[in-house]
N, C-alpha and C positions, 0 to 999 in steps of 0.2 A: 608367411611373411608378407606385409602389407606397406605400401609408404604410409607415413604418417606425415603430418602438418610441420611444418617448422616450428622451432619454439618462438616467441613472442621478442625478440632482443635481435641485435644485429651482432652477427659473428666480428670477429676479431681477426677473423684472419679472410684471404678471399675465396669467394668458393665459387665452382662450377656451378656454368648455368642450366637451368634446364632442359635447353636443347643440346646441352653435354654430357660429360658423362653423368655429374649425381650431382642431388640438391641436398640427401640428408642420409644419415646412417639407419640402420634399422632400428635405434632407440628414438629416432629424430632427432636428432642432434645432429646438426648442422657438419658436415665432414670438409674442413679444408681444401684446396687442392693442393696445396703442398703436399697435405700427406697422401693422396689420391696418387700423384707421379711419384712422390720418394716411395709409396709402397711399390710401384711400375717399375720402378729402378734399380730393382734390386734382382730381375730379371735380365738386365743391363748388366749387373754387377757382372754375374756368375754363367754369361752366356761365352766368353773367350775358353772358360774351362768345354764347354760342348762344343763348337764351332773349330777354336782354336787348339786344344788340347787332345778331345776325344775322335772328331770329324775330320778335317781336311789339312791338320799341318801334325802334330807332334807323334799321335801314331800311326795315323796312313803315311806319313813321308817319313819318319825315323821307328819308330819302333818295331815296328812291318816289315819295315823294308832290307836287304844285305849289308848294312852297317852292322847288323846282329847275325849274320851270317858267318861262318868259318872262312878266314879269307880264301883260301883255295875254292870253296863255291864261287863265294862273291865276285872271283876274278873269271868263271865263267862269262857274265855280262861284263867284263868290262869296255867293252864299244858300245854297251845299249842297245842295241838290237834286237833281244829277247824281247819279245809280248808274248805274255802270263794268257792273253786270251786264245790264243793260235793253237791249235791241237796238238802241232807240231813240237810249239816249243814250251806246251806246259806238260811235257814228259821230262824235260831237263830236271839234272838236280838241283840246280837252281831254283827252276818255277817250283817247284816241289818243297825246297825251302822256304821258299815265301810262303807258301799254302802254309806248310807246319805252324810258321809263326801265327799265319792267321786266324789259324785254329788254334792254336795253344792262348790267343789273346781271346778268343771267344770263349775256353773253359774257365779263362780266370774271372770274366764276366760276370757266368754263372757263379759263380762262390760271392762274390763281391751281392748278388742279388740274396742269395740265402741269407746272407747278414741283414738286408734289410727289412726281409722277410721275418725273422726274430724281431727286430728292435721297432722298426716305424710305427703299427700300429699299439701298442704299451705306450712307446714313447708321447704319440698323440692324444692316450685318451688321460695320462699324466700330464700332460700339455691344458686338457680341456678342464680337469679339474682343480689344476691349480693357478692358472692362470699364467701360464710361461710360455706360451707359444712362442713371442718373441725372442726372449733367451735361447730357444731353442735354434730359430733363425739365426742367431745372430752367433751362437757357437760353432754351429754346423758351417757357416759362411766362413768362419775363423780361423776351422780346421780345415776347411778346402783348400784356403791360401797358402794355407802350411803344407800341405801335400804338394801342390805347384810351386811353391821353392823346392819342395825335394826333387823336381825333377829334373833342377839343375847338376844334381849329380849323378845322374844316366849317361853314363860315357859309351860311346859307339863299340862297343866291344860286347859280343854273346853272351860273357857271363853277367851281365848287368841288364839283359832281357826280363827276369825276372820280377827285377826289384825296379823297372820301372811300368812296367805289367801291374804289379802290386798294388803301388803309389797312386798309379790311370783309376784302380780299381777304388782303393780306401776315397780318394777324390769321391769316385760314383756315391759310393757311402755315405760321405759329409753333405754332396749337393740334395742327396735326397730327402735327406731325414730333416734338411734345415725346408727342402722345396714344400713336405710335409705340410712344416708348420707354418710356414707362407701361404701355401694356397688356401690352408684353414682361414687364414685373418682375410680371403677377400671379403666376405660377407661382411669386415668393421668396414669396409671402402668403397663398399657399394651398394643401389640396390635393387629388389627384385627388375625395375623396369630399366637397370644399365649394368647387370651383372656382365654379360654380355661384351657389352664395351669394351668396362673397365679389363675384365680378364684378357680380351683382345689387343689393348693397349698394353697390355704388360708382355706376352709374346710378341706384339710388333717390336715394341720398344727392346728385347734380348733380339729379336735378329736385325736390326738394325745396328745396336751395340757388336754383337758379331761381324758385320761389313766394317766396320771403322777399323775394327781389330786385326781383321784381315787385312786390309789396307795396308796398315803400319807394315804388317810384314811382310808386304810384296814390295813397297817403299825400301823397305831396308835391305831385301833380296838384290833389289834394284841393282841399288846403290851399294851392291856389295860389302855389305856390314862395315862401310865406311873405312873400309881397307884393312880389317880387323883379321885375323888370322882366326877363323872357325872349324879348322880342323876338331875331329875327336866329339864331332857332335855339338860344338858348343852354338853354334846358330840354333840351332831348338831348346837346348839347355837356355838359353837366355830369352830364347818365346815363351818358356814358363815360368820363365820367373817374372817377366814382363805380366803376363796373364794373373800369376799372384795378386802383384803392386795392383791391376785393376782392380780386381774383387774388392780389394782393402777398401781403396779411395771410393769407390760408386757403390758401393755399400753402405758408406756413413750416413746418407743422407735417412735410409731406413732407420737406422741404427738412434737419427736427433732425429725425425719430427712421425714415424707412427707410434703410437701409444701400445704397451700393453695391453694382452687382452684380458678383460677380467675373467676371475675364476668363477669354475658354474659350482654354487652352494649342493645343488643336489647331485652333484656326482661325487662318486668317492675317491678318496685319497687314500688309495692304499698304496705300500710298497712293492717295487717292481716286479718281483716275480707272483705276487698277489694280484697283479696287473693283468695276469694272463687267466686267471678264475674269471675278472670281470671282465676280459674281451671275450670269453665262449659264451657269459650270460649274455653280452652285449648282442654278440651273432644271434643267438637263438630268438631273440627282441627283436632285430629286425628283419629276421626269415619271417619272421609272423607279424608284426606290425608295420614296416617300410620295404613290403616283398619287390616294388620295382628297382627301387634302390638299391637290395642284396642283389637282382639279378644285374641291374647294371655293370656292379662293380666285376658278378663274370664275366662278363662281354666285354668290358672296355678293358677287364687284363691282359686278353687275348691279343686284341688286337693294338691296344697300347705295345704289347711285348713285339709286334710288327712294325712301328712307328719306331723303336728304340735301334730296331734292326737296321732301320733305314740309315738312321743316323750314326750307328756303330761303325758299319760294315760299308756307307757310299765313298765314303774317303779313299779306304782300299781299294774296293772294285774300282775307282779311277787311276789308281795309283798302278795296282798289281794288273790288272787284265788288260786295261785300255789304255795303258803304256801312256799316261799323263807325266809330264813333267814335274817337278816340286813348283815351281813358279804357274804353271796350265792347274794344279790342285787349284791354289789359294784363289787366281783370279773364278775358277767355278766357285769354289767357295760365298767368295762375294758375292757370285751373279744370283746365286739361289738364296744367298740370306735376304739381296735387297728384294729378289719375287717374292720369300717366306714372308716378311715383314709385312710390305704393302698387301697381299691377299691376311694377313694375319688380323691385320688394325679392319681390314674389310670385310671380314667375315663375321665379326665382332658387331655389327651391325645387323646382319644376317640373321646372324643367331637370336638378339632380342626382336629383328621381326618375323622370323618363319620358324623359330626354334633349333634350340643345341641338336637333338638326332637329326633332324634335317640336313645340316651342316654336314654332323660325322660322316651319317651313310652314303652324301655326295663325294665328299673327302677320300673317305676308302675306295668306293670304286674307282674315282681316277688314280690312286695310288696302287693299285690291283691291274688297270690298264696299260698305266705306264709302266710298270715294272715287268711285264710283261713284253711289252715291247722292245725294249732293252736286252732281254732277252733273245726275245727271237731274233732279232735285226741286229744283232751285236757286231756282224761281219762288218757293221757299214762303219765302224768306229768310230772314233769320238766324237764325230758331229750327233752319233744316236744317242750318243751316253750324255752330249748337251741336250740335245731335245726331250730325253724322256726325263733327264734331271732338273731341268727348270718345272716342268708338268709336274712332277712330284712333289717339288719344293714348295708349289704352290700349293698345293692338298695338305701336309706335313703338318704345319703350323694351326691351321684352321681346326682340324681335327684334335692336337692337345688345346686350343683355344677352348673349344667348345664344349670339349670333357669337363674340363677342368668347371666350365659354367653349369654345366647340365646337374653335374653332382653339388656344387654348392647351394642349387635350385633346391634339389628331392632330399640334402643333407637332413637328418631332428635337429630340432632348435637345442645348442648346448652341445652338441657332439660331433660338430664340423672336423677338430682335430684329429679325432678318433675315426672319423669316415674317411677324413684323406689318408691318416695314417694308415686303412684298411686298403684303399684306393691303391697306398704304394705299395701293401702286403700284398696284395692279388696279384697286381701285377708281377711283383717279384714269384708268387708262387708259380707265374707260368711265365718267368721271366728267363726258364731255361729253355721254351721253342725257338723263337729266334736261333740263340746261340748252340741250341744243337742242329737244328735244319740246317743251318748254317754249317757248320760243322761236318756234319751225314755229308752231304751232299756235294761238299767239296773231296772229303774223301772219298765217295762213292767215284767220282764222276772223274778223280784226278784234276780239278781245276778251277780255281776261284770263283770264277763267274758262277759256276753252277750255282752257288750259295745264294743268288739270288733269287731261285724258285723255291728254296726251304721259308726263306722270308715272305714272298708272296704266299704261300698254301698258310703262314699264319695268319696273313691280312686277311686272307679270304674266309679263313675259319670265323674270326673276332668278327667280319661283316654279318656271315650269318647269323650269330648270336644274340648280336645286336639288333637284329632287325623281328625277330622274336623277343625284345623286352619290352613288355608293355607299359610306358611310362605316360603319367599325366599329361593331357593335351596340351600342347604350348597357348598358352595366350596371352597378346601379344597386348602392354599394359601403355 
């Protein structure tokens, strides 16, 4: 992929300058910036569902937590004095019940990932040849919202553990397969010499969108839902439905001004389970012809499947071990979306001048360091669990930033859907360490926290691997 010259006419609409992010698309055709931020924004849309939904309010502070407990447990804390992190008191059957949940929400994760492990890559490389990526975006955004009104009816009671476990999960299922075919279309919005950027402006711009979100709902903790009777769970029943109504509205803007991507003439369109013949031809084509690229995509499943951990599982570990408050979540929340952001939009600079591996393998190791930390020095509580959470948060972002560019870089011309769609298979296919290290270790160990060195030993795996892929020299355009 090369830039080419502008065409000879003046655009219609305005467009970024060259010291911004792009001048032209990779046909040359001049790319708006309209659609440059409405394609950004749609990272904005669906970032309340991670932040707000998955991370720091709806299943670290209710789904997790003794709302879903048998009240005769539940009424063991009831002064609050239990911390999950204490030796002491995660022999309770309380702490013990937390653990279960934690781990019964980590197997369901696992299931929720084999799905997309079947469908994403089929889905993407019927995406690539027919030209519907954006339908697919824009279904998959559809059905996320729909899942986040369902969680309005997860009532604080055990047997509804389940069926909003479920919901958390089919959600994961819709953001991915729509993330899919979003991250295919970066290459219409950008190019070679602000892949980079552009990719980094669209993670700054979801965890900035995350701070806002979080806000609203520390505002309205505040203000005690406005003297609103929230018994029975409904203060988070109405953060997801709140999180819905977002997706909707900061979605449209994708939905009126990026264009469809055209379909590629020379791939085939066959029917779906015909689909799975041409993605083993498709593998064995790039084991032999884009061999850094199939190796990439082992490395980064690895250690993506570690970056997912973080995001899954930090919510809790603040909630369950380090005796955080529901209002102490949401303001960490913030504090790590606004360091994710601004390192995010910063990194993104980074990457088109020293290169995406650059990035990552700085990324992982402080994310290996900090969590580590955290670990050991747990005793020093929450002031540890702020320090090594802001240093993390800062790594996080940088790292899907830069994935997300590297691969669009080493992608074939024509089969960007199909490689992301691959991109989310791999990952899903070892999108069960996390969730069982995770898992092992809290049972092994009897205790929440431990789970965070099943998550670190994947980080550290996916670092090595990566660091054995030998991929084309950055150069910097």
């Amino acid at each position: 992929m090369a830039d080419q010259p502008p065409p000879d006419r003046e655009p219609t609409e305005p467009l970024l300058s060259t010291a911004a992010l792009q001048t032209e698309g990779l046909d040359g055709t001049p790319v708006p910036r309209k659609r440059v931020f409405s394609w950004a924004l749609w990272d904005w849309a669906t970032q309340p569902f991670n932040s707000v939904i998955l991370t720091f309010v709806f299943v670290s502070l209710y789904l997790v937590s003794d709302a879903f407990l048998p009240p005769e447990v539940a009424a063991q804390n009831a002064d609050g004095t239990l911390v999950c992190a204490n030796s002491a008191d995660a022999a309770t059957e309380y702490c013990r019940g937390l653990a279960d949940l934690s781990s019964w929400y980590g197997l369901i994760t696992f299931v929720a990932g084999l799905l997309i492990l079947l469908l994403a890559p089929v889905l993407g490389q019927q995406a690539d040849a027919r030209g519907s990526k954006k339908r697919w975006v824009v279904g998959g955004t559809a059905f996320l919202a729909l899942f986040q009104f369902g969680l309005f009816f997860v009532y604080s009671e055990p047997s509804f553990f389940w069926l909003g476990a479920a919901l958390v999960a089919l959600g994961s299922v819709a953001s991915e397969i729509a993330g899919v075919n979003y991250n295919a279309m970066l290459v219409q919005v950008s190019t070679p010499k602000t892949i980079g950027r552009v990719s980094g402006l669209g993670w700054g711009l979801g965890y900035i969108g995350g701070i806002l979100a979080l806000v609203i709902v520390v505002v309205l903790t505040q203000l005690d839902w406005f003297g609103m009777d929230v018994s029975d769970g409904l203060a988070y029943r109405l953060i997801a439905l709140g999180a819905a109504v977002w997706t909707i509205v900061f979605a449209l803007p994708f939905v009126f001004n990026v264009p469809e991507s055209p379909a590629m003439d020379d791939r085939p369109k066959v029917g779906f389970f015909r689909s799975y013949a041409v993605l083993v031809r498709d593998l064995i084509a790039l084991w032999r012809e884009h061999r850094p690229t199939f190796w990439f995509l082992v490395a980064s499943a690895v250690y993506r499947d570690g970056l997912a951990g973080v995001f899954a599982f930090g919510g809790i570990l603040a909630a369950v071990s380090f005796g955080f408050s529901a209002t102490e979540v949401m303001i960490f929340g913030i504090a790590l979306n606004l360091v994710a952001g601004v390192s995010t939009i910063f990194a993104g600079w980074l990457d088109d001048r020293f290169g995406a591996k650059a990035v990552i393998v700085a990324a992982l190791t402080i994310l290996i360091l900090s969590a580590l930390f955290i670990f050991f020095f747990r005793d020093g509580g929450k002031t540890i669990f702020w320090v090594g959470g802001i240093i993390l948060s800062a790594s996080v972002g940088p790292a899907q930033a830069s994935s997300r560019a590297l691969l669009a870089r080493v992608s074939p011309t024509g089969m960007q859907g199909e490689i992301f769609g691959l991109y989310a298979t791999t990952g899903r296919v070892m999108s069960f360490l996390a969730p069982a290290l995770w898992t092992a270790f809290i049972a092994w160990f009897g205790a929440t926290h431990f789970g965070i060195l099943g998550i670190t030993i994947v980080l550290i795996a996916g670092l090595v691997l990566l660091l054995l892929v030998r991929l084309p020299k950055h150069v910097r355009l």
